[in-house]
N, C-alpha and C positions, 0 to 999 in steps of 0.2 A: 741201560740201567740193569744191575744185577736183582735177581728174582729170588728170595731165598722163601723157600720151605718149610717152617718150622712147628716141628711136628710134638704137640706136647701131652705125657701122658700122665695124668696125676688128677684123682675124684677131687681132692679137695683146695675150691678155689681161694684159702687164704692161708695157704700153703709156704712152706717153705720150696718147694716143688715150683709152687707158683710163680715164686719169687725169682726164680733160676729164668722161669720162662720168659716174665716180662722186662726178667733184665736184657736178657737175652735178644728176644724183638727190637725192646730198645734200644739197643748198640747197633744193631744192624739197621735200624732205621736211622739211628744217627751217622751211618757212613753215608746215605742217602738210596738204599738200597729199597727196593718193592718186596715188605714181607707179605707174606702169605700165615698167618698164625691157624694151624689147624689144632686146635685142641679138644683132641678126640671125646674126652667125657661129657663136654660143654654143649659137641657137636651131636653127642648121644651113637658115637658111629659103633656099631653091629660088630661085634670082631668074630662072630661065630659064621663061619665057613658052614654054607649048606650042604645037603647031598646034591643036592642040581649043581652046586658050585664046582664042588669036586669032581663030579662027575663030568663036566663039562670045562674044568681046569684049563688041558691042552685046546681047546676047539679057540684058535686066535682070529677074528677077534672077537668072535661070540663072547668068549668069558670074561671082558671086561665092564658088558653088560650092567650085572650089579652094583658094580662101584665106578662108574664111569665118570661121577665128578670128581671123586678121588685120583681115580687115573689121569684124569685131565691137568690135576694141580701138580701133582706129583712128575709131570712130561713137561710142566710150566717151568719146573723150577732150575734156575742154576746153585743154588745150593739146598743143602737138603741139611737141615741143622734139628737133629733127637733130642728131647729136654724130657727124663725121664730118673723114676727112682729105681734101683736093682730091690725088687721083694726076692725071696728066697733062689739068688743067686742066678735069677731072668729079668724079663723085661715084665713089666706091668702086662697082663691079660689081654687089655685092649688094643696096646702096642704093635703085641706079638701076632693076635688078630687083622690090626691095619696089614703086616706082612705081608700073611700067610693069601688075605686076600684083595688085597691091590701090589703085592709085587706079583705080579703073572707073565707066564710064558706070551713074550712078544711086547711084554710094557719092563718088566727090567731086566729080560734074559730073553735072547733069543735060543733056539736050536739048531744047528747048523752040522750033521752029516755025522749027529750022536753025539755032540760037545757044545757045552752051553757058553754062549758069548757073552758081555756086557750090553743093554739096550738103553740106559741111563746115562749114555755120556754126556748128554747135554749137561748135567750135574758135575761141577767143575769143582765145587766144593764141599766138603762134609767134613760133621761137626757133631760130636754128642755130649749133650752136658748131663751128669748124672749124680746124684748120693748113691750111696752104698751104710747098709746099716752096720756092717762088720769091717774088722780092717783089712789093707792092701794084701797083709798076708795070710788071709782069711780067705780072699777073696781067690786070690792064685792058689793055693791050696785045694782048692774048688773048681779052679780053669779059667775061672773067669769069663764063662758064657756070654754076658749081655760084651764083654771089651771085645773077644773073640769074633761074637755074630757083626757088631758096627766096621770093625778095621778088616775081616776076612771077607765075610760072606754083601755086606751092602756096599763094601767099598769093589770087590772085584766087579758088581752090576753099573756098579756110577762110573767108576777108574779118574777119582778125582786127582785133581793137582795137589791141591792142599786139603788137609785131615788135620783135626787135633779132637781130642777124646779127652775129655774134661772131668775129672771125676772128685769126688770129695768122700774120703773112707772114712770108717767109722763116726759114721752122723749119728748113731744113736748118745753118743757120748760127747758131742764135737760143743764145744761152749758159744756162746754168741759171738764170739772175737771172732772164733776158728769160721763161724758160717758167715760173717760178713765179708772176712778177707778171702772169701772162696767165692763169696756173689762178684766182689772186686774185679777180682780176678778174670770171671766169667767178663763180665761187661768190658776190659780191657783185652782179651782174648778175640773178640768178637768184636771189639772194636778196629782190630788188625785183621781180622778173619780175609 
């Protein structure tokens, strides 16, 4: 049975936000998959990185320490599926937090003679669902940070097979047609995931 991970970051639970994520769960438990739903605000999870954290960053595997059931679900999973909104052209605070301190040297990177490896391969698949308040070309004008960090930086730790980056622009404007055929869309995406 595939183990999917889905990591969702959004305060408010009756959300359109929300609605991406339980769609989302829900299609992957309709393929008959073991979700795992961490949704970080719910969960109350700390995104702030200590000085003892940092400081104790490299020391493997002491520093997995603090988030160690986090580390643990996240070494569970075969997919790793982000349900999250871009606020000012990032990831949500707590997100970025989950990152900064449960991806750690020797749980999604190793070090190996100055050159950092992937440690994530059990994650075969990854998956980000997202709004965006501004449009596609708003958004690349800007670089596109959260697209950049999911398909560069979390795919080279995982090195999954299959990727897709799901995204819904200009949501501050988008009418109820445009966000239902995007939730659709979500739940048939993820229904093939």
């Amino acid at each position: 049975m595939v183990r999917a991970l889905v990591l969702a970051a959004h305060p408010v639970p009756d959300s359109y936000g929300a609605a991406l994520r339980d769609a989302t769960a829900g299609a992957l438990r309709g393929r008959g998959w073991d979700v795992d739903l961490c949704d970080l605000y719910a969960e109350r999870f700390d995104p702030v990185l200590s000085e003892a954290e940092r400081r104790g960053y490299h020391e493997v595997p002491a520093n997995r320490g603090p988030v160690e059931s986090y580390v643990a679900r996240v070494e569970a999973a075969d997919a790793l599926v982000m349900v999250f909104p871009v606020w000012n052209f990032g990831y949500p605070a707590i997100l970025k937090g989950f990152l900064d301190r449960v991806f750690l040297p020797g749980v999604s990177f190793l070090i190996r003679d100055g050159k950092l490896a992937p440690n994530l391969t059990r994650v075969r698949r990854l998956a980000a669902v997202t709004t965006y308040g501004g449009t596609r070309m708003r958004a690349m004008l800007c670089g596109d940070p959260p697209r950049r960090c999911v398909t560069r930086a979390v795919r080279f730790v995982c090195q999954p097979r299959t990727m897709r980056y799901l995204a819904l622009y200009d949501m501050n404007r988008a009418s109820d047609a445009r966000r239902g055929a995007f939730l659709k869309r979500v739940e048939a995406e993820m229904g093939s995931f």
